[in-house]
N, C-alpha and C positions, 0 to 999 in steps of 0.2 A: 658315642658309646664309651669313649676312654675318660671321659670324664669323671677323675675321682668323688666328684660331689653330685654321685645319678642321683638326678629327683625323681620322687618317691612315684610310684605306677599313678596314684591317685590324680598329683600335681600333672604328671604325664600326659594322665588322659582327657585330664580335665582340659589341658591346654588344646589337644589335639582336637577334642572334642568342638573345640568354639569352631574351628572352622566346615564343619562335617553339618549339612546340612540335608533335610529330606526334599528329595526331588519329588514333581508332581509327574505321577506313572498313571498312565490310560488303562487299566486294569478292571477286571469285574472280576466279585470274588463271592463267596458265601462269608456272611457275617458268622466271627465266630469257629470257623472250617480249622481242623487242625491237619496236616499231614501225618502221618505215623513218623514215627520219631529215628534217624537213621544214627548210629554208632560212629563215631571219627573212623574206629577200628575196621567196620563193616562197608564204608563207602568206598566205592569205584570210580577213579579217578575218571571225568571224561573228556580231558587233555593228556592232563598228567603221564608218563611213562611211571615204574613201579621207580625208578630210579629219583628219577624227578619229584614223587610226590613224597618219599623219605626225607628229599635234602625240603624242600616247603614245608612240612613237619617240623624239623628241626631248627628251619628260620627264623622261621614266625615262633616257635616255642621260647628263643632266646629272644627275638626280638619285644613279644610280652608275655615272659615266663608265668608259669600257674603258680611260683609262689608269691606268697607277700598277698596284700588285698585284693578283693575284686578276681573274677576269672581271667582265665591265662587265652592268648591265643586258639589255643587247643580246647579248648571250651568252651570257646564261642564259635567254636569251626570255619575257621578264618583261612584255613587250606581249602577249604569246600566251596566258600567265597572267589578265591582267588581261580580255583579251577574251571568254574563253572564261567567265570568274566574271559577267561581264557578261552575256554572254548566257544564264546561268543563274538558278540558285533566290536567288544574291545577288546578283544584278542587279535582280531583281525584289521582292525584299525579302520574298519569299516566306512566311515563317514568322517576320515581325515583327511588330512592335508601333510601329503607324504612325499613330494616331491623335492629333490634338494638344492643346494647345497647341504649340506650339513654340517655343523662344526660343535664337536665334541667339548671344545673349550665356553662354547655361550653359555652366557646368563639362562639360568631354569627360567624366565620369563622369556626368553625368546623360543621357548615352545621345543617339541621333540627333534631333538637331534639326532636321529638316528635314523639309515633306510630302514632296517628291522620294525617289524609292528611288535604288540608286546607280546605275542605266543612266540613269536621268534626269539625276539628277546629274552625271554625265559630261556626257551628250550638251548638255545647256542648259549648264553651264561653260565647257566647249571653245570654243565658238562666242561666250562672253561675253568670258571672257580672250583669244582672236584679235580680238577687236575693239578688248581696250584695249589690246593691243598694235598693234596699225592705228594709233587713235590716239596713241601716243607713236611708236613709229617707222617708220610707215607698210608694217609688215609682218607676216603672220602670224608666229605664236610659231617656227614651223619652218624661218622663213627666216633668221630672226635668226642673227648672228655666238654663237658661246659666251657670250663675256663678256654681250651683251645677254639671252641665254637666262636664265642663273645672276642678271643684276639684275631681271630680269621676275618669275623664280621667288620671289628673295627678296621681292619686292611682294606678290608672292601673298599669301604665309606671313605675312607685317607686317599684311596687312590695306590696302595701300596701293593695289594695284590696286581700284580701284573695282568690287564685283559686289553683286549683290542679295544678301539677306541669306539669303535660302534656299540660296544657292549659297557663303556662306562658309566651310562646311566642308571646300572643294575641295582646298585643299590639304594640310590633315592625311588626307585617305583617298584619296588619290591616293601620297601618301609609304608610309602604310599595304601600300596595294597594293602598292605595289613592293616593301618588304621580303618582304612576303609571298610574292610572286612568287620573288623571288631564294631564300629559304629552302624553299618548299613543295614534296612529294616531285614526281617529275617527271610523276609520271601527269596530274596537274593544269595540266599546259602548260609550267608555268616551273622555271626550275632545271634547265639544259639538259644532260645527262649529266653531272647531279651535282655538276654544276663550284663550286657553292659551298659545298655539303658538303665537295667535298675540299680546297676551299681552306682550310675553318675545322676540319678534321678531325673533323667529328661522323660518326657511324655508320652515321645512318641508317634502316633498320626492319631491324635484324638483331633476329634472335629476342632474343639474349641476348649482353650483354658484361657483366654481373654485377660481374665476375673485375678488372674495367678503373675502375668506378666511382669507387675508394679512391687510387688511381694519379695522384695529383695532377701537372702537371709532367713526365710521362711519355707521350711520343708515341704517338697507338693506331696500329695497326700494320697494322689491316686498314684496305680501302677501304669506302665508303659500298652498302647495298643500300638498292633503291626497295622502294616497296611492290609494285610488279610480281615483286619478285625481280632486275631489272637489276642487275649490278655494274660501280661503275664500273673 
């Protein structure tokens, strides 16, 4: 994030996108079924504290702000994403492997380092990082101007903000999330009518575009289907 040379949201998500792939979900659904449509403003966190779901607004809103191309975190409801995984099977770490040692210093390839699962994660971070932001500018993370947002964040990420060592991993699975959120089909909360499918032109869960694969360079032509069937 401190990098004077940020590439552009586009380059960003483009990259982020190659690795973001659709899982196969046992799901029955009505072809075509739309949910009524819920507001960022209007939804009810149901993890989230009112405290907690401000500073994840404000995270994910700097981490892929609404301006510049393409929609912003916050409009693709990537807080709604995050809350609802929260308050599920991977909030709870449900079907891991949780047992320790643990060492805050390993390689992200030697898998989660922390006892905390990630609803804990979350909730003890939140309330750690609001503090050391207290102490540097005498304010929570969500009151902060921008520019103090984006130097808060990058401390995070440096390792400079001071946090216990079980909670260091807060800011790569926080980042995580979000991409996630912004790319995953919309049944799962985030990724709000598709809007960044069709920004990046991927497909979708259409049965088949085969025909399309070979077509390097070559605009696809149809729009994004959910897994529901929704089209945008």
């Amino acid at each position: 994030m401190s990098d004077s040379h940020t590439p552009s949201r586009r380059s960003f998500l483009l990259a982020s996108g190659a690795g973001v792939a659709l899982g196969s979900v046992a799901m029955t659904f009505h072809a075509n079924s739309k949910e009524p449509e819920v507001r960022l403003d209007q939804y009810k966190p149901e993890y989230f504290t009112q405290d907690e779901w401000s500073f994840v607004l404000a995270a994910t809103a700097r981490l892929i702000p609404s301006e510049g191309e393409g929609p912003g975190a916050l409009e693709a409801h990537v807080p709604v994403f995050i809350d609802r995984q929260l308050k599920g099977e991977y909030g709870s770490a449900k079907d891991w492997y949780m047992v320790g040692p643990h060492d805050p210093s390993a390689a992200p390839d030697r898998g989660w380092q922390t006892p905390l699962n990630p609803a804990q994660l979350y909730r003890k971070a939140i309330a750690a990082f609001n503090a050391w932001c207290q102490s540097r500018w005498s304010k929570d993370f969500k009151d902060l101007a921008h520019e103090q947002q984006d130097e808060a964040l990058t401390a995070l990420q440096k390792g400079e903000a001071k946090l216990d060592p079980e909670l260091s991993i807060f800011f790569s699975t926080l980042l995580a999330n979000t991409k996630e959120g912004y790319f995953a089909d919309p049944v799962h909360g985030g990724n709000h009518g598709m809007q960044s499918w069709t920004y990046i032109g991927f497909p979708g869960a259409r049965a088949s575009f085969r025909e399309w694969v070979d077509q390097h360079n070559v605009k696809y032509p149809l729009g994004p289907v959910s897994i529901k069937g929704e089209r945008a």
